[in-house]
C-alpha positions in Angstrom: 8.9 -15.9 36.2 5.4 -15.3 34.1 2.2 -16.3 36.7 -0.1 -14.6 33.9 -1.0 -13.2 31.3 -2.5 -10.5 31.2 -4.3 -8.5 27.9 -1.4 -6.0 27.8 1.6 -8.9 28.0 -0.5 -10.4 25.0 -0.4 -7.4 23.3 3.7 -7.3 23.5 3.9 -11.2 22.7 1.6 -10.3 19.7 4.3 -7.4 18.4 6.8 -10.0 18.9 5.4 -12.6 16.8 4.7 -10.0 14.3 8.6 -9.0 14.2 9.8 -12.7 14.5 8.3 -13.9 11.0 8.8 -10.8 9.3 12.5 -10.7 10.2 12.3 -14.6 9.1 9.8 -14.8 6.5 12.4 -15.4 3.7 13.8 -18.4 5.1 10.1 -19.6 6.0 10.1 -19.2 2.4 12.7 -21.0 1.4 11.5 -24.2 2.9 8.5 -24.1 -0.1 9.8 -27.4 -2.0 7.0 -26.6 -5.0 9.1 -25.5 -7.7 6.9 -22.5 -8.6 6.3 -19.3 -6.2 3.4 -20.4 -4.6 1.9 -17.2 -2.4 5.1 -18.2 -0.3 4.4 -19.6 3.3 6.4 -17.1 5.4 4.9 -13.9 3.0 1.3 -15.2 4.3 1.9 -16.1 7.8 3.8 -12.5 8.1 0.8 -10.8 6.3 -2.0 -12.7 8.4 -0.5 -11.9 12.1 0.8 -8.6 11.2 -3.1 -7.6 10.5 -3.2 -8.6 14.2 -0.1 -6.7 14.9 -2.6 -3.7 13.5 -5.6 -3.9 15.0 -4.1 -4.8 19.1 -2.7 -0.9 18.2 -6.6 0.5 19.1 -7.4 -1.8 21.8 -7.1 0.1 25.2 -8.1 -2.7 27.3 -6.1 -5.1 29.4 -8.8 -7.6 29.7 -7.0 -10.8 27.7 -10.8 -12.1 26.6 -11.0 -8.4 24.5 -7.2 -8.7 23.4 -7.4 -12.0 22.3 -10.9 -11.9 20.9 -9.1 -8.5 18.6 -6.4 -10.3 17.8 -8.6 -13.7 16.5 -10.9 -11.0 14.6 -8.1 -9.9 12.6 -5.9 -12.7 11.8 -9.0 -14.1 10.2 -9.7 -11.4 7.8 -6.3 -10.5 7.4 -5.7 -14.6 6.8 -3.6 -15.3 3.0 -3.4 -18.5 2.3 -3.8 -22.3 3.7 -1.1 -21.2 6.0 -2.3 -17.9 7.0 -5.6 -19.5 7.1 -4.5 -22.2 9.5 -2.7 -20.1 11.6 -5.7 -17.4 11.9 -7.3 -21.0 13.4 -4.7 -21.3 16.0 -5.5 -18.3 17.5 -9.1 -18.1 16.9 -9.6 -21.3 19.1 -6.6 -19.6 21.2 -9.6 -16.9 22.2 -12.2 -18.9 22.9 -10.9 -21.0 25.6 -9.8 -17.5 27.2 -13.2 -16.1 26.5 -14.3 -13.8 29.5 -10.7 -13.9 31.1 -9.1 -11.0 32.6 -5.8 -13.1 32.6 -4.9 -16.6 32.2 -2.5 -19.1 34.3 -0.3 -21.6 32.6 -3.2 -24.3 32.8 -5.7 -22.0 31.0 -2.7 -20.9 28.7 -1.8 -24.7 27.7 -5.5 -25.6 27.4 -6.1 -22.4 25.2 -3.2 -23.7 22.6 -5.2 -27.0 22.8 -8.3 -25.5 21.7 -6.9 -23.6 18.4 -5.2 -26.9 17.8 -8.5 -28.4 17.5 -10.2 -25.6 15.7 -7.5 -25.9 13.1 -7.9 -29.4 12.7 -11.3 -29.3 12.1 -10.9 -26.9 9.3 -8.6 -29.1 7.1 -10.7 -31.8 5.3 -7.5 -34.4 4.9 -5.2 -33.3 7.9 -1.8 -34.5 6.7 1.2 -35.4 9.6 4.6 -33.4 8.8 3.1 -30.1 9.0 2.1 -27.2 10.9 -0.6 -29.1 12.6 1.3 -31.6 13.4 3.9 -29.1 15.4 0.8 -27.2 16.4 -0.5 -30.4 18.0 2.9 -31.9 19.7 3.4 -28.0 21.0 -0.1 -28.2 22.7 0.2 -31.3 23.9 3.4 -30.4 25.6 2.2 -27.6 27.3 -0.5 -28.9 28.7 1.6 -32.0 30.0 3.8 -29.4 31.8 1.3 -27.3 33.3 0.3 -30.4 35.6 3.6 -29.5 37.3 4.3 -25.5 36.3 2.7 -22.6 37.2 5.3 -20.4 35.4 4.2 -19.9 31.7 7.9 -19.2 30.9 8.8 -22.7 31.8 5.5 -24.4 30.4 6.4 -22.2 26.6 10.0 -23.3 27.0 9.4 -27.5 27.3 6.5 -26.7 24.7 8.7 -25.2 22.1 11.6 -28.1 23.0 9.0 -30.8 21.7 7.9 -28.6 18.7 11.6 -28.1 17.8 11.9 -32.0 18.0 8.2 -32.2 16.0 9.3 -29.8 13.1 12.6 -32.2 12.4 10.5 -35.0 12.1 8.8 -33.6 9.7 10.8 -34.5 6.9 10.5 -38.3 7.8 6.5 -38.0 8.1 5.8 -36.0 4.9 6.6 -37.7 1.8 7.2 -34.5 -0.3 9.3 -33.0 2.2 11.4 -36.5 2.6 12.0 -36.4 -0.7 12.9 -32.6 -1.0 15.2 -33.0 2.3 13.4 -30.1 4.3 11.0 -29.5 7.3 7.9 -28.1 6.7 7.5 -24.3 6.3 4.5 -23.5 8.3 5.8 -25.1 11.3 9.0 -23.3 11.1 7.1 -20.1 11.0 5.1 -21.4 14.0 7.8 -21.5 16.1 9.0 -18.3 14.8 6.2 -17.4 16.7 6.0 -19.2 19.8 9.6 -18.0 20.4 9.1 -14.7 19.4 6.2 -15.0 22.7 8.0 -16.5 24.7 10.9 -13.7 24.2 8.1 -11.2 25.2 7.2 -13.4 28.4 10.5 -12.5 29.5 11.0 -8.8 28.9 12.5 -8.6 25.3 11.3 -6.1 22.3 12.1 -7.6 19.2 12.2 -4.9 16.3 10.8 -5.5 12.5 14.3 -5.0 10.3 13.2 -1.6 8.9 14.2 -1.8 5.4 17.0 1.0 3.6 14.9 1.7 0.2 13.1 4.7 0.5 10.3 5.4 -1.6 9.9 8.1 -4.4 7.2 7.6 -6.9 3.7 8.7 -6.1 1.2 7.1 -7.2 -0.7 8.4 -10.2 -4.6 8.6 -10.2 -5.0 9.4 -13.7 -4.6 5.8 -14.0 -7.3 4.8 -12.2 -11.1 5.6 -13.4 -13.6 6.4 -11.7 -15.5 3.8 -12.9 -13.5 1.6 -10.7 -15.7 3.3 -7.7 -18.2 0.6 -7.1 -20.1 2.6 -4.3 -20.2 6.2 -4.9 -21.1 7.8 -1.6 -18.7 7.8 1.4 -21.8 8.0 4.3 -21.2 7.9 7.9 -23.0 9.0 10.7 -23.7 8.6 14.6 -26.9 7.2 15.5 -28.5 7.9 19.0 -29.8 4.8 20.6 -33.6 4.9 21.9 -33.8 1.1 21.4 -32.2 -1.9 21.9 -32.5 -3.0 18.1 -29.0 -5.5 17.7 -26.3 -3.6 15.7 -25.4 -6.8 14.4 -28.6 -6.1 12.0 -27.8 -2.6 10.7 -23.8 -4.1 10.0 -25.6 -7.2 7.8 -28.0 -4.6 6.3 -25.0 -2.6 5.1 -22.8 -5.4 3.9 -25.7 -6.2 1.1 -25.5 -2.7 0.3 -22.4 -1.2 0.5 -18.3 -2.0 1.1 -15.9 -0.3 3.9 -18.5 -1.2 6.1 -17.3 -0.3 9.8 -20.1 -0.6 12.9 -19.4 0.7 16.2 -21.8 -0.3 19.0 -21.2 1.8 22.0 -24.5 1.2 24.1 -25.9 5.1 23.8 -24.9 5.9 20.1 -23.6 3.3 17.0 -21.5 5.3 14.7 -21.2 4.1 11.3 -19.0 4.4 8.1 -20.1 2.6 5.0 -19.7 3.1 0.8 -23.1 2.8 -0.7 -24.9 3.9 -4.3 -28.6 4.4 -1.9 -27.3 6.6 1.2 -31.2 7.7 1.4 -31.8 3.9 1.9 -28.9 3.1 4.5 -30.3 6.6 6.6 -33.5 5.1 6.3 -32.9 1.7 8.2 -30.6 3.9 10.7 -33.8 6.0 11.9 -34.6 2.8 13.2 -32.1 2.4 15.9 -33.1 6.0 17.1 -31.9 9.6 15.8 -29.3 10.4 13.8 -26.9 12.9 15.7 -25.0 13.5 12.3 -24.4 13.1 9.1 -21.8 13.1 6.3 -22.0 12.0 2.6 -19.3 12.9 0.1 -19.3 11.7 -3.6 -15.6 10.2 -4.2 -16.4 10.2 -7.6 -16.4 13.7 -7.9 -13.4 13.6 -5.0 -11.9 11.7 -8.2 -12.9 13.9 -10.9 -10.9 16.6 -9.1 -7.6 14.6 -8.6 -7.7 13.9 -12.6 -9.6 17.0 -14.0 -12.1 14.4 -15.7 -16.2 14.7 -15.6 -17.5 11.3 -13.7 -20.1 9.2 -15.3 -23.2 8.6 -13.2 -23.5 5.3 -12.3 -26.8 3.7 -11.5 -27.0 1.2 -8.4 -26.6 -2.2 -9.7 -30.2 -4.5 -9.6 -30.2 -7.4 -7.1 -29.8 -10.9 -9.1 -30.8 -14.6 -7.8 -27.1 -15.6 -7.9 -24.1 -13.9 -8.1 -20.2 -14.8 -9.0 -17.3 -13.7 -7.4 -13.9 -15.6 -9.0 -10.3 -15.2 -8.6 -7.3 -15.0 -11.2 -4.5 -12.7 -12.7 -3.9 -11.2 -16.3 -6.2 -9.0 -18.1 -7.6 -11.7 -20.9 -8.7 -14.1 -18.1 -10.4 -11.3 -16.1 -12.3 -10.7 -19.7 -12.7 -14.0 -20.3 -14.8 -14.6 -16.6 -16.6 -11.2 -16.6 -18.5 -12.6 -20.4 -19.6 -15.4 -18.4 -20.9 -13.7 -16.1 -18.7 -13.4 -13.3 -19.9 -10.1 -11.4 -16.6 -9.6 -9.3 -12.8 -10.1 -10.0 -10.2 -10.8 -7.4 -7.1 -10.5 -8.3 -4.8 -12.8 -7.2 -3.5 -16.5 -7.8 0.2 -17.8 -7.6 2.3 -15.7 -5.9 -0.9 -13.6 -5.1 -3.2 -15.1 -2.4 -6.3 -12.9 -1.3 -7.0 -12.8 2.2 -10.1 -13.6 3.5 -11.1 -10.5 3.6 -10.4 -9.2 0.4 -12.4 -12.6 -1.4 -15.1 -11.4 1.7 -15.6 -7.9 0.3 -16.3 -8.7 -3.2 -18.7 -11.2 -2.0 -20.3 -8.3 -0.1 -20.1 -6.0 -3.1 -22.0 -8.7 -5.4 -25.3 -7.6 -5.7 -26.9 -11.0 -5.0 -28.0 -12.7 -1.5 -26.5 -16.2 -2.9 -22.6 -16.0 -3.9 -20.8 -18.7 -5.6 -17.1 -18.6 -5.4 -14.6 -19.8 -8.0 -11.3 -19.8 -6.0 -9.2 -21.5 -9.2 -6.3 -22.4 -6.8 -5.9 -24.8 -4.4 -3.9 -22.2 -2.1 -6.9 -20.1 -1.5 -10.1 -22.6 -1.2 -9.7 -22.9 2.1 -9.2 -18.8 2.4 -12.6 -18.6 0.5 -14.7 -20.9 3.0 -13.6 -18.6 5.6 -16.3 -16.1 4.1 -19.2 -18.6 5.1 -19.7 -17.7 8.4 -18.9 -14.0 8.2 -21.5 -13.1 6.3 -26.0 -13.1 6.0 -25.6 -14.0 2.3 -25.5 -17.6 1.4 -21.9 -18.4 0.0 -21.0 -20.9 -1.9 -17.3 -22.2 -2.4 -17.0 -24.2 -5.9 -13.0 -25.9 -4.9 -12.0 -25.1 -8.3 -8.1 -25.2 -8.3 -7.3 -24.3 -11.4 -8.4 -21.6 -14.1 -9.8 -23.7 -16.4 -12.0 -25.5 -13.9 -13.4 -21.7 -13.3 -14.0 -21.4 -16.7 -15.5 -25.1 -17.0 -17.8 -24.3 -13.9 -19.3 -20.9 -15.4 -19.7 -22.5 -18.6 -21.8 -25.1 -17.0 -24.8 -23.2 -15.3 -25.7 -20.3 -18.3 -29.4 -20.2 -18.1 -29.6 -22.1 -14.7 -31.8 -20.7 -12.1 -31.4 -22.8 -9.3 -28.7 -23.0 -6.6 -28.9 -26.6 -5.8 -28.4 -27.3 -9.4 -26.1 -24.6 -9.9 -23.8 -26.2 -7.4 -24.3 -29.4 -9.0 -23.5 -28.7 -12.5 -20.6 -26.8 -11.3 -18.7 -29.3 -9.0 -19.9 -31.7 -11.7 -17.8 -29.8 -14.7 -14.8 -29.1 -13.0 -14.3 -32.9 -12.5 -14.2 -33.4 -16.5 -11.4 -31.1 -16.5 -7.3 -31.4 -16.4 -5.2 -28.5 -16.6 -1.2 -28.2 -17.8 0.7 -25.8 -16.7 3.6 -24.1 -18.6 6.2 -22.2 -16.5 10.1 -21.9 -15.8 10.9 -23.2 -12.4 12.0 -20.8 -9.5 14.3 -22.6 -7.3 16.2 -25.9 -7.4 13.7 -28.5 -6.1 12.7 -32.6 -5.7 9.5 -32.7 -7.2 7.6 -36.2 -7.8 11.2 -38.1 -7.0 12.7 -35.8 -10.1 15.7 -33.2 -9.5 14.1 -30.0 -11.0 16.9 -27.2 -11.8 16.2 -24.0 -11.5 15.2 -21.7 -14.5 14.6 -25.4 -16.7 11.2 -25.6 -18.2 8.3 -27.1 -16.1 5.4 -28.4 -17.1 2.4 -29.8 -14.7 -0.6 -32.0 -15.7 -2.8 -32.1 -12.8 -0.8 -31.0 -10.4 1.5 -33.7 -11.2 5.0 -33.2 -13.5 4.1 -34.1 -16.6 7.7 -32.7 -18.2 11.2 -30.3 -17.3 14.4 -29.6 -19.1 16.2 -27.4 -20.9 14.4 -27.7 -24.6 11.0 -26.1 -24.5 9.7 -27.8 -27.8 10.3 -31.0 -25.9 8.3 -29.8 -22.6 5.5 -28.9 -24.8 5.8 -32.3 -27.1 5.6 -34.6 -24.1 2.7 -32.5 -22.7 1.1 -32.9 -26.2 1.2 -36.5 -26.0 0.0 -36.5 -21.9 -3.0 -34.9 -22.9 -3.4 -37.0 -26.2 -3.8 -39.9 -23.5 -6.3 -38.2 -21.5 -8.5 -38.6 -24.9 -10.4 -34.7 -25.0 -12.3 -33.4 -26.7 -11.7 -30.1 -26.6 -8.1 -28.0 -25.7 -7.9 -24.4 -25.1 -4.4 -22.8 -24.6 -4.2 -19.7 -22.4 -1.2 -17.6 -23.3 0.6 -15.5 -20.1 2.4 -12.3 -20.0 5.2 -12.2 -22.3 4.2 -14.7 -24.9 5.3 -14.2 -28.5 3.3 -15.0 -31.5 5.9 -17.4 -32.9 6.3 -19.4 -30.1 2.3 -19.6 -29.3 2.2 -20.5 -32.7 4.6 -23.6 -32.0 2.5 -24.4 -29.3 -0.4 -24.7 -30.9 1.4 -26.4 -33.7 2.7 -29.3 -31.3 -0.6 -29.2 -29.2 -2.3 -30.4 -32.6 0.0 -32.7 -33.6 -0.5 -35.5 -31.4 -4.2 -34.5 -31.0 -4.8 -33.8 -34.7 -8.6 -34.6 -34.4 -9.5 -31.8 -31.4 -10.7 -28.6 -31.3 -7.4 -26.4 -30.4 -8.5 -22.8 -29.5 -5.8 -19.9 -28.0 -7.3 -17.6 -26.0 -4.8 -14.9 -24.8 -5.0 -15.0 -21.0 -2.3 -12.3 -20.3 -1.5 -14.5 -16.4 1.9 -14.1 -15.0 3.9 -16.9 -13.6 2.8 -19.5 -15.7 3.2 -19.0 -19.7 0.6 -20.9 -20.9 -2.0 -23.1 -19.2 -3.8 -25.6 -20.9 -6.9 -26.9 -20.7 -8.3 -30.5 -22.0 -12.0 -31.2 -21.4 
């Protein structure tokens, strides 16, 4: 029997969770019904709660209000895609309700669940019923039914998870892709991975992380990197003595327009800092006034580098603040050129298969040299990982819901010469609505896609998210697309060619793509993106 919960019992049902969807996250997986890897559901729900998993290994305290607000912290910077996004919301709204709680009773625990529920809901612009919300809410609203009657959290997490078993089968009858697909929904699953894998804890059981047999042997090889890939050249930390009560909060904001790795630690009588600048005489500066510095250390990691690879590093001069900067995702050498001449000042790389974190789109926005950031996710798996960055940061961000590379392409094109954000803004979410986007791939799993049996390893081809064409002849896939966009009346195509293209059969897209549109501008630009062989773009 479980009265409470305490900050150390969160701590073990934390572990637990992390174990549960690992040992799991290949059948969470399966569940996807899209036909192409997609940044798979149970790889981003195991990568988002095991950054949790991470950070509840340094807290020392059994206060639950300090547990849980670690654990909220880090499942929202550690958060990869909608679903790890979502479920960083669970538990973020989790916290608050326990905010200032040395434990919690099964009333406080069932009301908590009820309060990430809602702070996951309002995230999602269109919630949709048959998924994780949807289990989310059913769970929440079970627990709190049976905590009228149950003080023992055991038995209120037991009845919950009951419901949410009988809320993920429906699942398949209340979302019409899964109905037609024949599966429950993914993220749910993985949520009650989760649940269970607390409840276990709530009763005394350790569940272990299968420990894989391959054992690694390469080491990695810096020659390959260069040091220009050092944005901030000067590891600086240092221990400041308080004299004042100046906020902290201030010196971490300071830093984050002026550096990356940026770690603050306010511990009432001293703040001890770590940050990577280009100005450490600058950052120093603004410490003195918080009070005196009781020490100091600066090392140059470009000449660290230098010494790994026997090479002389280039001095680098700190980068000039701009009005507006642009941070943008994708994958594949060509498209990373292709966005950095229009001005794009950081790459992420990522896309399908690949979704940043919130944290990794949230420290190039901090590297961009510019107070106002505009952010070209070019997926619609990671716009709502991008948002995230709003509130976590003093510089004005700005998330253009690009899902798709041309619309990132479309949106950049749209603002050269522009020097206002308002308009900026405009004439971006403005261009990318003039835009459709076909995507060539092969598809990775036997699937129901738009009421159509999809085999796997038969060619695929997506206009707008939509199937435009599959089979086994790819001059026929790329024919039927060729008249799809012929219908769409453009203006302008560009072909992007992935990874792996040949000449000859770039050629024979090209070929077909003028064809039926024998009047337009057809340009190939090499893109060099994996997953999907070509994508094509008709403005």
């Amino acid at each position: 029997m479980t009265q409470f919960i305490t900050g150390e019992l969160y701590k073990k049902m934390m572990v637990n969770a992390a174990a549960a969807i690992e040992n799991n996250r290949q059948e969470v997986n399966d569940l996807n019904v899209f036909p192409v890897p997609d940044g798979d559901t149970g790889t981003n729900m195991s990568m988002t709660i095991s950054a949790a998993e991470t950070a509840l290994a340094t807290v020392s305290t059994d206060s639950l209000s300090s547990v849980t607000d670690a654990a909220a912290s880090a499942l929202l910077r550690g958060a990869r895609g909608n679903s790890g996004v979502i479920l960083s919301l669970l538990f973020r709204g989790f916290s608050r309700n326990l905010k200032g709680l040395e434990q919690a009773d099964a009333k406080q625990f069932a009301d908590a669940l009820t309060m990430g529920v809602e702070a996951a809901y309002k995230a999602v612009m269109k919630p949709a019923e048959g998924t994780i919300l949807t289990v989310s809410r059913m769970v929440a609203g079970a627990a709190v039914s049976a905590a009228e009657a149950e003080k023992d959290i055991e038995v209120v997490l037991e009845k919950a998870l009951e419901v949410g078993y009988v809320a993920l089968d429906e699942t398949v009858n209340q979302n019409p892709v899964l109905q037609k697909a024949g599966v429950i929904d993914s993220g749910g699953k993985g949520y009650l991975y989760i649940l269970d894998a607390m409840l276990r804890a709530l009763r005394g059981e350790v569940m272990e992380k299968v420990v894989s047999t391959v054992v690694a042997t390469d080491k990695a090889d810096f020659a390959q990197y260069s040091a220009e890939d050092i944005t901030f050249a000067y590891c600086t930390e240092f221990i400041v003595e308080r004299d004042n009560k100046k906020d902290a909060n201030q010196l971490r904001a300071f830093l984050d327009v002026r550096g990356d790795s940026v770690v603050v630690v306010d511990d009432d009588e001293i703040i001890k800092v770590h940050v990577h600048t280009n100005d450490p005489g600058v950052v120093l500066t603004e410490a003195l006034t918080y009070g005196s510095l009781l020490s100091i250390k600066i090392e140059n990691m470009r000449e660290q580098h230098s010494e790994l690879d026997g090479s002389v590093a280039p001095a680098t001069p700190p980068e000039e603040m701009k009005p507006f900067g642009f941070v943008a995702v994708c994958a594949g050498k060509g498209l990373e050129s292709v966005f950095r001449d229009l001005g794009v000042d950081r790459i992420i790389t990522g896309g399908q298969t690949m979704n940043p974190s919130t944290d990794d789109i949230l420290q190039k926005i901090l590297q961009t040299p510019s107070n106002t950031v505009f952010v070209l996710p070019n997926n619609k798996n990671i716009i709502l990982a991008a948002q995230q960055c709003i509130p976590l940061t003093d510089k004005r961000v700005v998330v253009i819901p690009t899902r798709s590379i041309p619309q990132g392409v479309s949106a950049m094109l749209a603002v050269d010469g522009v020097d206002d954000a308002e308009k900026i803004e405009s004439l971006m979410t403005g261009a990318i609505k003039k835009i459709h986007t076909a995507l060539i791939t092969t598809a990775a799993r036997n699937s129901v896609f738009d009421d159509t049996k999809i085999k796997k390893g038969s060619h695929l081809a997506l206009l707008d998210d939509a199937l435009a064409a599959h089979g086994s002849k790819f001059n026929e896939v790329i024919t039927s697309v060729a008249e799809s966009l012929k219908a769409l009346n453009p203006e302008f195509i560009a072909i992007y060619t992935g990874e792996g293209a040949k000449e000859k059969e770039i050629e024979t897209v090209r070929s077909l793509i003028c064809e039926a549109n024998s009047k337009i501008d057809v340009v190939i630009i090499p893109g060099d993106q994996p997953v999907y062989r070509y994508i094509i773009s008709a403005e």
